[in-house]
N, CA, C, O and CB atoms as a CASP TS submission, in Angstrom:
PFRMAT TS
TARGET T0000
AUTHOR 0000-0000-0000
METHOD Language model
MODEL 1
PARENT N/A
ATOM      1  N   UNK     1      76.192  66.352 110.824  1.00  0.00           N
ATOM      2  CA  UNK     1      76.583  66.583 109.429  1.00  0.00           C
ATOM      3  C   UNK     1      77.311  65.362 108.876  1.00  0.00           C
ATOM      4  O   UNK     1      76.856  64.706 107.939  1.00  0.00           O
ATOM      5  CB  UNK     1      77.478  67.840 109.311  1.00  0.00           C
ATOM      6  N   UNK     2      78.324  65.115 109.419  1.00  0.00           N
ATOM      7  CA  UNK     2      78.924  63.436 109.158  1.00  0.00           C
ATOM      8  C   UNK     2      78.065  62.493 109.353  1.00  0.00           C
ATOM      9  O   UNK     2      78.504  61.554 108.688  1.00  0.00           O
ATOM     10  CB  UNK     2      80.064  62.929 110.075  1.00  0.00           C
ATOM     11  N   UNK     3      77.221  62.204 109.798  1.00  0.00           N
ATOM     12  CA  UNK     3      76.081  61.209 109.755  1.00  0.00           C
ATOM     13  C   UNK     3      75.919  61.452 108.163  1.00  0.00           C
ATOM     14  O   UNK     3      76.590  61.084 107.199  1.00  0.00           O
ATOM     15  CB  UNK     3      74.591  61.566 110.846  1.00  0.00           C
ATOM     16  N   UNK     4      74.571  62.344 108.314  1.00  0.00           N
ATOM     17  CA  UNK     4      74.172  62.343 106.392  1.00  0.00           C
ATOM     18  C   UNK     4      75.092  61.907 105.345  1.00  0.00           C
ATOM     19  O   UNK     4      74.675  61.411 104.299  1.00  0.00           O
ATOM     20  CB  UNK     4      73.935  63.852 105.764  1.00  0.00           C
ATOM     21  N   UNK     5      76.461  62.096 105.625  1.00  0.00           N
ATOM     22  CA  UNK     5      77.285  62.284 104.244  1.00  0.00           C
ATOM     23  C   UNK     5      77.650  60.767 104.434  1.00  0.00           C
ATOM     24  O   UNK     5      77.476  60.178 103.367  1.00  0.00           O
ATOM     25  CB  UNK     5      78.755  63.596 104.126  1.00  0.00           C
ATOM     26  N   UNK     6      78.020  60.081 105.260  1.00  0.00           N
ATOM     27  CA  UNK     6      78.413  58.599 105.546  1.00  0.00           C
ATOM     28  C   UNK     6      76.840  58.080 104.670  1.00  0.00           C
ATOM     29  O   UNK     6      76.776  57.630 103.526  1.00  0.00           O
ATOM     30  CB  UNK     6      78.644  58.099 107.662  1.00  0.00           C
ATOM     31  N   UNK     7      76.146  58.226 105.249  1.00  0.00           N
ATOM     32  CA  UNK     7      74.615  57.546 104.799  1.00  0.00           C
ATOM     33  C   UNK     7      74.585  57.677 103.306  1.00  0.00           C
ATOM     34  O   UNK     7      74.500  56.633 102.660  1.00  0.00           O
ATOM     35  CB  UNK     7      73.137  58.414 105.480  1.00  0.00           C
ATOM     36  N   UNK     8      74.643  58.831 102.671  1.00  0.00           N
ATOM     37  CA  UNK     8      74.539  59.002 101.477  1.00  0.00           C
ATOM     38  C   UNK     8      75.520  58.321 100.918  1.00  0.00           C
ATOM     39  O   UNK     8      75.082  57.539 100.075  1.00  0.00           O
ATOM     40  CB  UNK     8      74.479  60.184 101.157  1.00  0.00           C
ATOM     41  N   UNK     9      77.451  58.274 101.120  1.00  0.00           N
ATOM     42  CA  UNK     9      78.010  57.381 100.373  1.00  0.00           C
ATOM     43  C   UNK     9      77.403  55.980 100.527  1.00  0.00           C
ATOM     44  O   UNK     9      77.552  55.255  99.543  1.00  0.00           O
ATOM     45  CB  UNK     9      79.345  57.418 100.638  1.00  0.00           C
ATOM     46  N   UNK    10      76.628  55.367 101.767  1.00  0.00           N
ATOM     47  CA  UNK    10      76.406  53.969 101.350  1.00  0.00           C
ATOM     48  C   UNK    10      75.198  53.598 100.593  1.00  0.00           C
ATOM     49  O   UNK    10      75.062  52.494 100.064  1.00  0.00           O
ATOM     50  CB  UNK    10      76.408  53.181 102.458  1.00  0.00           C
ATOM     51  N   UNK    11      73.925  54.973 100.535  1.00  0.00           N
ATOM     52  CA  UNK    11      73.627  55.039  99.272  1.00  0.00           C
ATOM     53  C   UNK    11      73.897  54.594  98.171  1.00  0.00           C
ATOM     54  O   UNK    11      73.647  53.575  97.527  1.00  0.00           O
ATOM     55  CB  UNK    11      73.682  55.707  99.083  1.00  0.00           C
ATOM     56  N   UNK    12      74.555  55.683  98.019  1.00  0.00           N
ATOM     57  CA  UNK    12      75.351  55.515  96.491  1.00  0.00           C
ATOM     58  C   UNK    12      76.358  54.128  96.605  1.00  0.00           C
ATOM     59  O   UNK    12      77.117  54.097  95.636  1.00  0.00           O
ATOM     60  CB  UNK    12      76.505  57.119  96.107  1.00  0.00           C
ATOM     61  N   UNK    13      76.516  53.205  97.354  1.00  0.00           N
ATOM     62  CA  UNK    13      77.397  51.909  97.149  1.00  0.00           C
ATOM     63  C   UNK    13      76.148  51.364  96.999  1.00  0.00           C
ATOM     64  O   UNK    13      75.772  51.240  95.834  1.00  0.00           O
ATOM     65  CB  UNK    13      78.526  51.242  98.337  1.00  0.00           C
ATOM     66  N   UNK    14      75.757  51.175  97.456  1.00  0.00           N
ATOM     67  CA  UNK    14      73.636  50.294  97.268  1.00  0.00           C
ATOM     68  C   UNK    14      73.451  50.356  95.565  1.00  0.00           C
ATOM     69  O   UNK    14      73.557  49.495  94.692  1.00  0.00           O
ATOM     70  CB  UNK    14      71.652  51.844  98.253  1.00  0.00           C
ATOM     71  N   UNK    15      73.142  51.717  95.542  1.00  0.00           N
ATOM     72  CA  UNK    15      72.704  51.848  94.163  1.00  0.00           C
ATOM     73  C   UNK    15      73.656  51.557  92.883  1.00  0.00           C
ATOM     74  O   UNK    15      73.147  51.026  91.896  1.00  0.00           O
ATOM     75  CB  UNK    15      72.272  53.170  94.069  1.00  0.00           C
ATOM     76  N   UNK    16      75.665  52.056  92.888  1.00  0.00           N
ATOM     77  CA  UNK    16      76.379  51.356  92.420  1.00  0.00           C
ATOM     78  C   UNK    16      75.704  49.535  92.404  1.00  0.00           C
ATOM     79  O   UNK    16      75.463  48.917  91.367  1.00  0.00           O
ATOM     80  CB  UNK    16      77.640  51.752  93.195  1.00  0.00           C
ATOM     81  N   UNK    17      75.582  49.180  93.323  1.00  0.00           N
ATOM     82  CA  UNK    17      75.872  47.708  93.127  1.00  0.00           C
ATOM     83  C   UNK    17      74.701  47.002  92.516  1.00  0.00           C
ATOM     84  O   UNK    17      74.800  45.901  91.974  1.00  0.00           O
ATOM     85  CB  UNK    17      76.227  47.017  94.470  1.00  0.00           C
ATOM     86  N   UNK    18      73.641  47.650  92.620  1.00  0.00           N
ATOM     87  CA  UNK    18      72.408  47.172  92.284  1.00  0.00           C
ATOM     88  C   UNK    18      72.566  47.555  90.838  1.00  0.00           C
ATOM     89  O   UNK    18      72.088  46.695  90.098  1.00  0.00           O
ATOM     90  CB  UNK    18      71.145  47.764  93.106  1.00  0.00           C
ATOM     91  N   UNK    19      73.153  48.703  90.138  1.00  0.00           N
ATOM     92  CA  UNK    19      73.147  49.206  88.948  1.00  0.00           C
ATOM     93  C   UNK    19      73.880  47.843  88.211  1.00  0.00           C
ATOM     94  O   UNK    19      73.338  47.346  87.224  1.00  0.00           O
ATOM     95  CB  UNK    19      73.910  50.740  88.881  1.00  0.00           C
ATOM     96  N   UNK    20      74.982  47.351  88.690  1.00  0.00           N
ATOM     97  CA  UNK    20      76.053  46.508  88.529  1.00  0.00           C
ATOM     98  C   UNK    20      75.312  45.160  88.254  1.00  0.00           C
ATOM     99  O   UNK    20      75.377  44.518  87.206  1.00  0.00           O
ATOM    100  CB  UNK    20      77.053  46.518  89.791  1.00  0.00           C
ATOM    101  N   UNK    21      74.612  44.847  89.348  1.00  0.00           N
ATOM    102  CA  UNK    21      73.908  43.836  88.997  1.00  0.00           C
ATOM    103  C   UNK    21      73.001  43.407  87.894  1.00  0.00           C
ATOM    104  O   UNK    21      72.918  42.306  87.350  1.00  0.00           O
ATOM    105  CB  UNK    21      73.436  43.762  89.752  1.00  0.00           C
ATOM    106  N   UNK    22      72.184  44.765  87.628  1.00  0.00           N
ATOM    107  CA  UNK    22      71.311  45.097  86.684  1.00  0.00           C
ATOM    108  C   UNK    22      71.841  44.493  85.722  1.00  0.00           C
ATOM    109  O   UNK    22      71.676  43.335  85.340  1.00  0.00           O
ATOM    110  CB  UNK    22      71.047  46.394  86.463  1.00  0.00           C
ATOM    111  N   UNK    23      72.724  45.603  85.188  1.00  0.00           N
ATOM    112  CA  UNK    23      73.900  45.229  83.923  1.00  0.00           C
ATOM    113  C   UNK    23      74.407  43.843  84.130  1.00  0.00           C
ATOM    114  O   UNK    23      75.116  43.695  83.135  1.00  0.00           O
ATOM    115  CB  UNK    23      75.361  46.280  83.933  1.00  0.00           C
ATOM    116  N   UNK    24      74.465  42.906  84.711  1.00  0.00           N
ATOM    117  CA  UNK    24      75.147  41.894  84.436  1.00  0.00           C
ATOM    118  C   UNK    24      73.903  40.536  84.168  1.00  0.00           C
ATOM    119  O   UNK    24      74.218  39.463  83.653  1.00  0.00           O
ATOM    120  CB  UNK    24      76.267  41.748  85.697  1.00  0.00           C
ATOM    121  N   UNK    25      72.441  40.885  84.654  1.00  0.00           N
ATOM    122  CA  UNK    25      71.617  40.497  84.427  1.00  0.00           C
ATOM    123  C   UNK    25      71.066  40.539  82.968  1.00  0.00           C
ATOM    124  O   UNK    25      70.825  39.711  82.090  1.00  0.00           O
ATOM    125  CB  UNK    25      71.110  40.882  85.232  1.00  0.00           C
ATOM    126  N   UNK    26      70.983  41.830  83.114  1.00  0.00           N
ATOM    127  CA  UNK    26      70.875  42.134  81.215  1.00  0.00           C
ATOM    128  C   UNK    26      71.678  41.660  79.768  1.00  0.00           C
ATOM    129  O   UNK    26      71.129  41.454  78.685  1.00  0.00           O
ATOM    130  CB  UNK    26      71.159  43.544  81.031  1.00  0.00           C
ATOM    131  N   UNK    27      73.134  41.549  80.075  1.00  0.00           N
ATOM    132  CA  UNK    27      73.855  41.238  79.729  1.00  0.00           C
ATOM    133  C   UNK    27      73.827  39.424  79.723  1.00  0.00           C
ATOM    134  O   UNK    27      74.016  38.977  78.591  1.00  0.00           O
ATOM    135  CB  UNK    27      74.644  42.033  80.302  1.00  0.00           C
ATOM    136  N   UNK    28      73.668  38.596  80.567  1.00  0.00           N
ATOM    137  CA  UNK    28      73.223  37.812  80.600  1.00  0.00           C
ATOM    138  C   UNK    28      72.370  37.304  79.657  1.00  0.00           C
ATOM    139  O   UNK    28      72.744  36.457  78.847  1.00  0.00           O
ATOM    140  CB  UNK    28      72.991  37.903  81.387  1.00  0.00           C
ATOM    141  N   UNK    29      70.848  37.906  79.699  1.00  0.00           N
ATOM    142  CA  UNK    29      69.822  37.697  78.904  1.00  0.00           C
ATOM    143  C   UNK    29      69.949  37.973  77.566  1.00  0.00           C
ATOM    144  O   UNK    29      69.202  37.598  76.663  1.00  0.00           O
ATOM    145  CB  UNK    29      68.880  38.288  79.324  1.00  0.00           C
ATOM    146  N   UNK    30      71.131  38.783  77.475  1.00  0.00           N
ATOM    147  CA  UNK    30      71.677  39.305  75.638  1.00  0.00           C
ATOM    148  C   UNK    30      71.944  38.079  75.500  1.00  0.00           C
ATOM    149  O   UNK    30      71.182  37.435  74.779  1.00  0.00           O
ATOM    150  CB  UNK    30      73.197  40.507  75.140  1.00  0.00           C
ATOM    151  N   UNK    31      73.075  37.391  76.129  1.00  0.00           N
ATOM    152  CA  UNK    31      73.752  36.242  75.873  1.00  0.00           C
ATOM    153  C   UNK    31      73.256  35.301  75.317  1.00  0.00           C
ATOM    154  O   UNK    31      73.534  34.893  74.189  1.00  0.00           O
ATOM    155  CB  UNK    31      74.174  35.806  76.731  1.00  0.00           C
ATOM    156  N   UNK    32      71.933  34.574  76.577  1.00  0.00           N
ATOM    157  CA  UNK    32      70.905  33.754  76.146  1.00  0.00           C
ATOM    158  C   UNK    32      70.039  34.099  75.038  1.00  0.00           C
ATOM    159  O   UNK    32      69.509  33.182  74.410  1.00  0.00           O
ATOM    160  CB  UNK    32      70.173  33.548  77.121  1.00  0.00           C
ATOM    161  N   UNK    33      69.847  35.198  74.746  1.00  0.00           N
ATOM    162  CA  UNK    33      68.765  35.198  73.226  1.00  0.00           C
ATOM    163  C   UNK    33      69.773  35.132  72.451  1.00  0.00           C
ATOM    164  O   UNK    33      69.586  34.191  71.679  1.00  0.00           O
ATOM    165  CB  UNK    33      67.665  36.615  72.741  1.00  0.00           C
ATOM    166  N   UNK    34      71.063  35.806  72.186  1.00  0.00           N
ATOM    167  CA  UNK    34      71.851  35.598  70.962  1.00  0.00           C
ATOM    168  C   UNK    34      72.246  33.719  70.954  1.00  0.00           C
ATOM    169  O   UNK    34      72.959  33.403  70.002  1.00  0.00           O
ATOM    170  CB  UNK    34      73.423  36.773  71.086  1.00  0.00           C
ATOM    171  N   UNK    35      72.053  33.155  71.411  1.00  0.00           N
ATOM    172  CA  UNK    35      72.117  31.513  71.556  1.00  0.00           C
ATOM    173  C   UNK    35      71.203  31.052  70.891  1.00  0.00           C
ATOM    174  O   UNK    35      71.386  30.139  70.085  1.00  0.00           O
ATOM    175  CB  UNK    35      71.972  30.881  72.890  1.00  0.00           C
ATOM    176  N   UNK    36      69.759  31.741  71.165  1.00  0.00           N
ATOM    177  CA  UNK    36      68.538  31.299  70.905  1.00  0.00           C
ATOM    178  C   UNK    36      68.562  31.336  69.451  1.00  0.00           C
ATOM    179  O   UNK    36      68.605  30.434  68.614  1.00  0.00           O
ATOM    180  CB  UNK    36      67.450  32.067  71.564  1.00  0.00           C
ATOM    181  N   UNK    37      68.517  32.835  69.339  1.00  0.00           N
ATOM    182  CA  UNK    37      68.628  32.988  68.033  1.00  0.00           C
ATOM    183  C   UNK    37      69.756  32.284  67.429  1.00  0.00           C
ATOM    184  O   UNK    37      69.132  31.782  66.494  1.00  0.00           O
ATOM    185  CB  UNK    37      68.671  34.276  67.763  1.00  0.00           C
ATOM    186  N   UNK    38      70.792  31.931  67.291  1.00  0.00           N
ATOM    187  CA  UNK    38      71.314  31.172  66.686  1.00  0.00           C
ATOM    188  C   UNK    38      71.194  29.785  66.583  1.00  0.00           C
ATOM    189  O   UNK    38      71.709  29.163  65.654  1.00  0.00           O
ATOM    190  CB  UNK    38      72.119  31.416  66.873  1.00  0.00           C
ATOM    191  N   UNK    39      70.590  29.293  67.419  1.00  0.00           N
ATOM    192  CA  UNK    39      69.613  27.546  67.743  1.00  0.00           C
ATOM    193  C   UNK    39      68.600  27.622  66.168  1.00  0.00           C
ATOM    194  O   UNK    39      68.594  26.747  65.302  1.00  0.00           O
ATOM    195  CB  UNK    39      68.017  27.600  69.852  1.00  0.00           C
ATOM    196  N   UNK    40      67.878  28.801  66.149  1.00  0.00           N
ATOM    197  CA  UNK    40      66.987  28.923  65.397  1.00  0.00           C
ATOM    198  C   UNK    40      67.409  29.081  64.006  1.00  0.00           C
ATOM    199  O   UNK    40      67.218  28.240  63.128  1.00  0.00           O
ATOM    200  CB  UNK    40      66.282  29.814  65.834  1.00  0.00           C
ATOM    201  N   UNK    41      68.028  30.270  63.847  1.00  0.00           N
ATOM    202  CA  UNK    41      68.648  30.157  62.414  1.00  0.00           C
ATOM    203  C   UNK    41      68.937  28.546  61.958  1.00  0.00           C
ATOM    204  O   UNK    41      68.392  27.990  61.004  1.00  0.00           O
ATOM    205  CB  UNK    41      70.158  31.040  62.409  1.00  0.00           C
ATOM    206  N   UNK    42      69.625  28.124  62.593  1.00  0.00           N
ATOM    207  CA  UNK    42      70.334  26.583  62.502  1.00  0.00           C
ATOM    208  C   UNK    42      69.491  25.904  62.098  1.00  0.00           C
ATOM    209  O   UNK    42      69.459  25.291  61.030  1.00  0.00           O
ATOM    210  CB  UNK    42      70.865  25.863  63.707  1.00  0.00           C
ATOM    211  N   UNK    43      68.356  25.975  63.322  1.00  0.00           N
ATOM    212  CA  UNK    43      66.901  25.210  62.899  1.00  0.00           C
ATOM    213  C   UNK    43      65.746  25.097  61.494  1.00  0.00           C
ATOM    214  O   UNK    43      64.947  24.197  61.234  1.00  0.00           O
ATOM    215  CB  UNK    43      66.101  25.741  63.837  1.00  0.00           C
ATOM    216  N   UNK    44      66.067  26.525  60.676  1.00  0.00           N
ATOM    217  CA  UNK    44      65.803  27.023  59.746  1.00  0.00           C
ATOM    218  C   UNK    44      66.741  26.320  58.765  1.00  0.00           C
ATOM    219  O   UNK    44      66.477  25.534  57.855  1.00  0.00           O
ATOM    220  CB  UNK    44      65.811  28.345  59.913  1.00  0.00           C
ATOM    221  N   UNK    45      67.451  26.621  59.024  1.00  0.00           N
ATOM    222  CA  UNK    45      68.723  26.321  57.844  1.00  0.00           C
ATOM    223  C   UNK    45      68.708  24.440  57.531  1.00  0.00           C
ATOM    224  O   UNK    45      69.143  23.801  56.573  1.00  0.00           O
ATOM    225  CB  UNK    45      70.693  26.925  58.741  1.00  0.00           C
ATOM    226  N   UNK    46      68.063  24.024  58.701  1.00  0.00           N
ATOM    227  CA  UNK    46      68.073  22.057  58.236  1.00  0.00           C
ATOM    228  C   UNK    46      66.907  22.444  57.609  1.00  0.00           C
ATOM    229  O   UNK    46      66.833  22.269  56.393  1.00  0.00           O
ATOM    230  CB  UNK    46      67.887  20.411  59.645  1.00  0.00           C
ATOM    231  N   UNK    47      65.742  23.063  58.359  1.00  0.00           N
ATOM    232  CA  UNK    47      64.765  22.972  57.907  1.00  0.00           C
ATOM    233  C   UNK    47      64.579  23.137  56.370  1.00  0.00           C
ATOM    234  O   UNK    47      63.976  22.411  55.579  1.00  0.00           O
ATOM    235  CB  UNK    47      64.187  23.657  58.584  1.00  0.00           C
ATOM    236  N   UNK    48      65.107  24.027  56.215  1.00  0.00           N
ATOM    237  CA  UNK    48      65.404  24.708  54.579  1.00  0.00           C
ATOM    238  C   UNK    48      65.633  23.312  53.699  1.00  0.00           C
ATOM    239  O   UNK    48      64.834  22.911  52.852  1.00  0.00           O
ATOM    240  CB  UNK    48      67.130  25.917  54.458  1.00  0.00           C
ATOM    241  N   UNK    49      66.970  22.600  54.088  1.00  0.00           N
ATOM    242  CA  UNK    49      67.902  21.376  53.577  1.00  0.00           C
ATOM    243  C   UNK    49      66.874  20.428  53.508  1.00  0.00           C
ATOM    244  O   UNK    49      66.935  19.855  52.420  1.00  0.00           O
ATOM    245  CB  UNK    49      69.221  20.849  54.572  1.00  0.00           C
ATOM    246  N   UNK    50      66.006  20.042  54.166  1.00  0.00           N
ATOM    247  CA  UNK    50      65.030  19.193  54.094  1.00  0.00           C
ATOM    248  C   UNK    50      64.137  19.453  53.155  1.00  0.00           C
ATOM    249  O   UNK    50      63.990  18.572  52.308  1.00  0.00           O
ATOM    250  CB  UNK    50      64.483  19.068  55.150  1.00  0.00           C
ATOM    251  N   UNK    51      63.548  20.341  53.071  1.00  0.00           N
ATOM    252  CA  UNK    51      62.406  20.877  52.223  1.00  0.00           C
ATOM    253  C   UNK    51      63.271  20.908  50.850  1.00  0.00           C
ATOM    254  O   UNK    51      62.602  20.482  49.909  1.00  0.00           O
ATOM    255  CB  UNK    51      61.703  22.505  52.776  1.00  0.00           C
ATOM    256  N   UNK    52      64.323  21.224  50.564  1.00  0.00           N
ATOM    257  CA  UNK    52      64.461  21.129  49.345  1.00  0.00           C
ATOM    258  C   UNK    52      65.287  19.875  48.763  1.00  0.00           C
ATOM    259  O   UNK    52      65.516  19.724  47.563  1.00  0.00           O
ATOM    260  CB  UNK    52      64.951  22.293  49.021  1.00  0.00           C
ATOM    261  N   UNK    53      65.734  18.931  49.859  1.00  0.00           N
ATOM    262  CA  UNK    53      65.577  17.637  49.511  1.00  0.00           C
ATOM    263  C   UNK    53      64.649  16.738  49.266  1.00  0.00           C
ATOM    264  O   UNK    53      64.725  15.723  48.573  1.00  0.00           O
ATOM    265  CB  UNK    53      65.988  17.223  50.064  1.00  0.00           C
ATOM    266  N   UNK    54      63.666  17.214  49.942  1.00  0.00           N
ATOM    267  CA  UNK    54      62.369  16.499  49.797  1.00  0.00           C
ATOM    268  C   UNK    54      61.759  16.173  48.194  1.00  0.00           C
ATOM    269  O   UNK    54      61.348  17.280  47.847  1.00  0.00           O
ATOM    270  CB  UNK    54      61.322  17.429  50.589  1.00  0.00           C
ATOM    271  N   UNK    55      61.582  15.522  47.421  1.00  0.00           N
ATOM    272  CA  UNK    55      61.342  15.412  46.332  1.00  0.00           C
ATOM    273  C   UNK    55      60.302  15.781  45.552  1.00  0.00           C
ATOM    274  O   UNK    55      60.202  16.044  44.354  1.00  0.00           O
ATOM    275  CB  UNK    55      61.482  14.599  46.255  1.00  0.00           C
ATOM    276  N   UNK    56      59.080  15.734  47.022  1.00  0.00           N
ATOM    277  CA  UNK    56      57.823  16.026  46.629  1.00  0.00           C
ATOM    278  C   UNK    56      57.152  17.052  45.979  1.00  0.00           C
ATOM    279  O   UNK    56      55.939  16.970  45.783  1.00  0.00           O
ATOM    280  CB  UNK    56      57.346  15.959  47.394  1.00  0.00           C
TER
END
């Protein structure tokens, strides 16, 4: 009976940590696109400045 229940808490530490990881992976990748996207806006925004400096 103490066998199973030991096994199952390290289960559940496995899956805690992998969950943990998940989330910090994901979180991560939020990070990097909110960058991106703001590279881009930026990129837009000269782009914009140009085009309507442009005389042509």
């Amino acid at each position: 009976m103490g066998d199973s229940e030991g096994l199952e808490i390290e289960y559940l530490k496995k899956e805690t940590a992998q969950r943990r990881a998940q989330e910090e992976t994901e979180a991560t990748h939020k990070e990097e696109a909110d960058n991106l996207q703001d590279k881009i806006t930026d990129l837009e925004t000269k782009v914009d400045a140009l085009k309507t400096s442009d005389p042509s």
